[in-house]
N, C-alpha and C positions, 0 to 999 in steps of 0.2 A: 520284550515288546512294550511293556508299561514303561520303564525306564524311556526308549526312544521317544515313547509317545509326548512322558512327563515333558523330556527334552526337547523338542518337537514345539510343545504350547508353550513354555518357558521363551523361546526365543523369538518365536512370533508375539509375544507378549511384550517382550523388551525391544522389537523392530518396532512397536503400535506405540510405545511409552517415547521411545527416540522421536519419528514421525512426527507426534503430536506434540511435542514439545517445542517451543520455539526457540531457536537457533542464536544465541548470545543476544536475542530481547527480552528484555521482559513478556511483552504481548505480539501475541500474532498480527500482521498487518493487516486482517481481516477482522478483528477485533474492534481498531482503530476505524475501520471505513462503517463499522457498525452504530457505532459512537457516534461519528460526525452524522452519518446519513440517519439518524433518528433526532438528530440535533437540527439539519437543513434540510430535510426532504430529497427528495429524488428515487430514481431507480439504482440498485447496484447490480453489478456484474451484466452489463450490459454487452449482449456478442454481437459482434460488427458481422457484415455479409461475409468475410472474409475469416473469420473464426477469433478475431482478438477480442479480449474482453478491455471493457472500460471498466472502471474499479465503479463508478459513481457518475450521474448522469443527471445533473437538472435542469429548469426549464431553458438555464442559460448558459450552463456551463459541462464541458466536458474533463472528468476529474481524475488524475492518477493519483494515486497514492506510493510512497515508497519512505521506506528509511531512510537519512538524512545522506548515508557516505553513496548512495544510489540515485544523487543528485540529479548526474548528465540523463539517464536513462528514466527518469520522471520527465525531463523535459521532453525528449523525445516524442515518448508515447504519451503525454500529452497534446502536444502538438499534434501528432496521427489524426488520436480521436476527435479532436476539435473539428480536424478540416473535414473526416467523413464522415459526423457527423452535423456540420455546419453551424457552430456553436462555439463558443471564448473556453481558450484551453483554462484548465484550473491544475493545483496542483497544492496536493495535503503533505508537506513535508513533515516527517515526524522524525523531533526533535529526541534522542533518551540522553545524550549529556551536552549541556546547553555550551559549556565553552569547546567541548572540543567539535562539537556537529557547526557551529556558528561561521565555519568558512565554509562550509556546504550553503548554508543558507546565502549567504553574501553572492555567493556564484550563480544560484536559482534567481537572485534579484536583478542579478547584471541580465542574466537572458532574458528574463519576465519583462523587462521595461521596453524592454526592445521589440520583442512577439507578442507584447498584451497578452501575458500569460498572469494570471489571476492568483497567487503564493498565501495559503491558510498554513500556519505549524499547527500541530499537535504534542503535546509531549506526554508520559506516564500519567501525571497529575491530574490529567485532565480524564481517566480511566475509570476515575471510582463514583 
């Protein structure tokens, strides 16, 4: 019974170490919205009527956050939140290797110019 138990906490312990560790980033992108939103104000994790969350919320802008190769899908739900909640989309692209993320970004500039979509990078560096 010790043994299953030892067993048992061992790998709930290594599911809680996996889980919490971030997934080929460096930092969690909840890290990153931490950073910026102590740096620009606003509210985070903002839930719509509807149950989606906004990453980042200020007096003028409606803000997602995403890793660089999850480009199309920052636009997206940036755009969402913007219109329901009546506000200029924004969008925190976070950058962690600058020439290979750099056609991600080029593609958020072609749509941003066109939707007045609002484009902040962040990269590691800017972490510590």
């Amino acid at each position: 019974m010790k043994i299953l138990t030892a067993l048992l906490i061992s790998i709930v312990f290594s599911l809680y170490v996996f889980v919490q560790t971030p997934k080929n980033h460096k930092y969690f992108e909840k890290d990153y919205q931490r950073v910026w939103y102590n740096a620009n104000c606003g509210s985070m994790e903002v839930i719509l009527p509807d149950k989606a969350r906004v990453d980042c919320v200020t007096k003028t802008h409606a803000i997602e956050f995403d890793f660089a190769p999850k480009w199309a899908e920052s636009i997206r739900q940036a755009l969402y939140y913007a219109r329901v909640l009546h506000k200029t989309p924004g969008i925190v692209l976070i950058i962690e290797n600058a020439e290979k993320d750099q056609k991600y970004v080029n593609r958020v500039k072609a749509v941003a110019e066109i939707y007045g979509i609002t484009l902040w990078t962040m990269t590691p560096n800017e972490m510590k």
